[in-house]
Every structure is written in structure tokens, then in C-alpha cells.
C-alpha positions in Angstrom: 106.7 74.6 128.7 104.9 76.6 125.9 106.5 79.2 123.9 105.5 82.9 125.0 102.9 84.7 123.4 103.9 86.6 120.1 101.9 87.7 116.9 103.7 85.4 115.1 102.7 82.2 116.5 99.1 83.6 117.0 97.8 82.5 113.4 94.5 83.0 112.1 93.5 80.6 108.5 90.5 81.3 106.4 89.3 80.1 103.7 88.5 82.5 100.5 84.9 81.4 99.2 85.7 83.9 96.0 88.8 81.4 94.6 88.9 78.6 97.5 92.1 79.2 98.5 93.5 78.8 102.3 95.3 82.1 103.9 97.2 81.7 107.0 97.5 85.0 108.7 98.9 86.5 111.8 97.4 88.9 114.0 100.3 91.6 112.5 98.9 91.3 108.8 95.0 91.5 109.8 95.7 94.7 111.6 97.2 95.8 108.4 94.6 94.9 106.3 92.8 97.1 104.1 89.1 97.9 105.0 88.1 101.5 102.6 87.0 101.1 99.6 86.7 103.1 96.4 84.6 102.2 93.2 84.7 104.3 90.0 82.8 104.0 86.8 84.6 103.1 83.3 84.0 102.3 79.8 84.9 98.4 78.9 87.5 100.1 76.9 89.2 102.0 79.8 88.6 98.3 82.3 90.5 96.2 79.3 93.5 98.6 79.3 93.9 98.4 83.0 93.9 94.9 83.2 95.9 94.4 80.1 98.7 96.7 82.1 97.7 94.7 85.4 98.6 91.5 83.8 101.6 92.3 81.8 103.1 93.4 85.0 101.8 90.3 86.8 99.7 92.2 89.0 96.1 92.0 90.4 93.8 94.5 89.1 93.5 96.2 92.7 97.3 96.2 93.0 98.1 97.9 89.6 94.9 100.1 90.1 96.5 100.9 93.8 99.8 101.6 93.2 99.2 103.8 90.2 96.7 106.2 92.2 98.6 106.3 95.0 101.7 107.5 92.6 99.4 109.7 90.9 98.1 111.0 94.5 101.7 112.1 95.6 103.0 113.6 92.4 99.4 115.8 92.4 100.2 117.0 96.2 103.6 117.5 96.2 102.9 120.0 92.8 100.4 121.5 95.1 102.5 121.7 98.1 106.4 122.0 97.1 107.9 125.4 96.0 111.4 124.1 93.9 113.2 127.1 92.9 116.6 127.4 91.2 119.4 128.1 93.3 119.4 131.8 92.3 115.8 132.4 92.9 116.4 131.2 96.1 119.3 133.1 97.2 117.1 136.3 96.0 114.3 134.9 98.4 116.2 134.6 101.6 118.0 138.0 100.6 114.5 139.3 100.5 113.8 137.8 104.0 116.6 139.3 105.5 115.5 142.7 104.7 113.6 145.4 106.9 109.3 145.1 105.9 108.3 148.0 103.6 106.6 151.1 105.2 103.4 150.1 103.1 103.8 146.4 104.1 103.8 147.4 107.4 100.6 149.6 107.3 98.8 147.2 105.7 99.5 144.9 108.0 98.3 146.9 111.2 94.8 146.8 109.1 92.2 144.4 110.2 91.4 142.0 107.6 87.9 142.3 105.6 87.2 138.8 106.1 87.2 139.2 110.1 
């Protein structure tokens, strides 16, 4: 009797024309393969300094190149995103959320907005 179906045993091999090498992969790893793509222009300084780093770290030039803008991405967004207040500032902030709305906040608010 065979084994039930899994991803596992349901293996796909290739072979790389780019370095002749043989991949066995299952059906799990294709779905998670990578498929977008992103070029960008550089000097042959900037390329040898990227894959001087990429080697010396005994990375691929894509996985250094990766990694770092991904890093990069997160730090930028969460600067963008993330309020980080010392614990005082933020005592004074819920205390100020906890109070009654100003008389002119609240008239201002009963205005319609220009931009509707």
C-alpha cells in the first residue's frame, strides 16, 4: 500500500541552466518562492561594495541585497508609524484624554470640513 499523499513526498527536481546544479523541491517551497522583482541602477563602485559585504558574510548578492532592504524598509516605517514617548509624556497624554473637549474644540468640530 502507498504512503498518503503529502507535500513532502510530492517532489519536483530541476535542473538550473545558470550554474548546472540539481534542486529538489517540494510543492511547500515552490509555493513560497519568490516571483517580484526589483532592479536598480549603480555605479561599479557602489556593485563592488555590495558584493564585497555579500561575500564576507557568505551570502549571495540577492540575499545580502534582500535582507538589508527589508531591514531598512521596517526601521523607515515603523519611524513613520510608531509614536515612542517617555513615560512622563505619556502619563500627560492619557491625562489629556481623560479630560472634558475644550469649548472651541468642540465648535470647531460641529464645522464642516473645507475639503468636503
Amino acid at each position: 500500500m502507498s504512503a498518503p499523499y503529502s507535500p513532502a513526498t510530492n517532489l519536483i527536481c530541476t535542473l538550473f541552466p545558470y550554474n548546472n546544479s540539481m534542486a529538489t523541491l517540494t510543492k511547500q517551497t515552490v509555493s513560497k518562492q519568490k516571483t517580484s522583482r526589483l532592479d536598480i541602477r549603480l555605479t561599479d563602485a557602489q556593485r563592488q561594495l555590495i558584493e564585497r559585504a555579500a561575500e564576507l558574510t557568505g551570502s549571495t548578492l540577492t540575499q545580502w541585497t534582500a535582507r538589508h532592504l527589508l531591514e531598512s524598509a521596517r526601521k523607515d516605517i515603523e519611524e513613520a508609524t510608531v509614536l515612542h514617548l517617555e513615560s512622563q509624556a505619556f502619563e500627560d497624554f492619557i491625562q489629556a484624554l481623560d479630560q472634558p473637549v475644550p469649548p472651541a474644540a468642540e465648535k470647531l468640530m460641529e464645522r464642516d470640513p473645507q475639503w468636503a
